[in-house]
C-alpha positions, 0 to 999 in steps of 0.5 A, a space after each residue: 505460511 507459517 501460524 495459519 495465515 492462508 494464501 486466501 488472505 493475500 492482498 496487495 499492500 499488505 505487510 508481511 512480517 517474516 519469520 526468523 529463517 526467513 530474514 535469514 534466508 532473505 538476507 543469505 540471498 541478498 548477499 549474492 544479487 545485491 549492491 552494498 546499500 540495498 544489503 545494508 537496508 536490508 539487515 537494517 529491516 530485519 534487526 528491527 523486525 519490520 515488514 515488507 509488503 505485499 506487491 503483484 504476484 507473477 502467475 494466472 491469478 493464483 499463488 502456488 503453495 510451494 512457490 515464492 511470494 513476491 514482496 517490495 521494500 521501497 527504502 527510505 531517504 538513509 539508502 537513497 529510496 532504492 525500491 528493492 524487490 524481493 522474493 520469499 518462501 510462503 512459509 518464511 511470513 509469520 504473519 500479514 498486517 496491514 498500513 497504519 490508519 490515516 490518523 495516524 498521519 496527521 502528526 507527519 503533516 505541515 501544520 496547516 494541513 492537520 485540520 484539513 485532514 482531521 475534518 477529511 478523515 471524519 467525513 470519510 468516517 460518516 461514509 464508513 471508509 476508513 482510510 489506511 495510509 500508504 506510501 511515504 507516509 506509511 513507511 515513515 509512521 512503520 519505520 520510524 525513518 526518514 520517508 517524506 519529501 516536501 512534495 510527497 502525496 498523501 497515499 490512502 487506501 480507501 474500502 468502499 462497497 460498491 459505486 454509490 460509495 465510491 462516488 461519494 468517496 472520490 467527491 470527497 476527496 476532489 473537493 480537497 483539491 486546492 486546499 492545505 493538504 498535500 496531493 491526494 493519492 490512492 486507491 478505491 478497494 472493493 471487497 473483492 480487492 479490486 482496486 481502482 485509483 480514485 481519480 481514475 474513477 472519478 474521470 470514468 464515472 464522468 465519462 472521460 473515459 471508457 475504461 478504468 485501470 483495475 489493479 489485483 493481486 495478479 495483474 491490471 487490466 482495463 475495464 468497463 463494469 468494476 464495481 458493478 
């Protein structure tokens, strides 16, 4: 990829930006295999020069150089919230980004929410989990278009090192059930980027189940140690 960006960087959920050629290309193929709406999204997307993301790549764990990355965009309201899913070069992305800060949310959020949300991010902060927002919210802060729904989730990503911190993490975020905010959604990220939603985790970690979903880059399996 393009400006030194190397396939060890690679996550799920983060932004991709293309290059030029590669909107070119992306576009010159869309023309073929897609209906008039997603085409139109499209060209939307790359005259504004905004990102698509990062989705699970086909293949046995590894992304071959000279290969295609697989990306997603899921469409807002205006294309009726088609999800397209793309492919690319490798070296049609310029650069790779990641999902705005939850802070960033609290504008989007119905008024009685935003206090709830503020009083959550600051105690996420004092267990250093800096929460990202995905989903609706995310692609309606990135696009500036319309997203939500009444009854959309609040999607974060949430970094956490080990068990102990995910445990502290997914109390946390239970103890909001009930409250003003939306539906907490999202996922538990280990250094590794093993990811893990927190609700899943937190039924495992209370024995309700044996295994836990573990999404990568490359697949999902079930497992019993993640976070170990």
């Amino acid at each position: 990829m393009s400006r030194g960006v190397g396939l060890e960087a690679l996550r799920r959920h983060q932004l991709a930006h293309l290059t030029p050629a590669g909107w070119a290309g992306l576009l010159a193929q869309s023309g073929a295999s897609f209906e008039p709406m997603a085409q139109d999204c499209l060209h939307f997307w790359a005259e504004h020069d905004l990102p698509l993301v990062v989705t699970r790549q086909p293949g046995a764990g590894r992304v071959d150089p000279q290969g295609q990355l697989a990306l997603g965009l899921p469409a807002p309201a205006a294309w009726q919230r088609l999800r397209l899913a793309l492919q690319v070069p490798l070296d049609s992305v310029a650069r790779l980004g990641e999902f705005p800060p939850a802070r960033q949310a609290l504008p989007l959020l119905p008024a009685l929410a935003r206090a709830p949300m503020q009083r959550l991010l600051d105690a996420l902060q004092v267990l250093d989990c800096p929460a990202r927002v995905h989903g609706s919210h995310g692609w309606q802060l990135i696009s500036g278009q319309t997203c939500l729904r009444p009854s959309s989730d609040l999607d974060l990503c949430l970094p956490v090192q080990d068990r102990a911190q995910a445990d502290a993490v997914a109390l946390l975020l239970a103890a909001q059930d009930g409250s003003a905010l939306p539906p907490l959604d999202g996922e538990l990220v280990w250094p590794d980027c093993a990811a893990v939603a927190w609700r899943e985790w937190a039924a495992w970690r209370a024995g309700r189940t044996r295994e836990v979903l573990v999404k990568r880059l490359h697949g999902v399996t079930l497992e019993r140690g993640v976070g170990a």
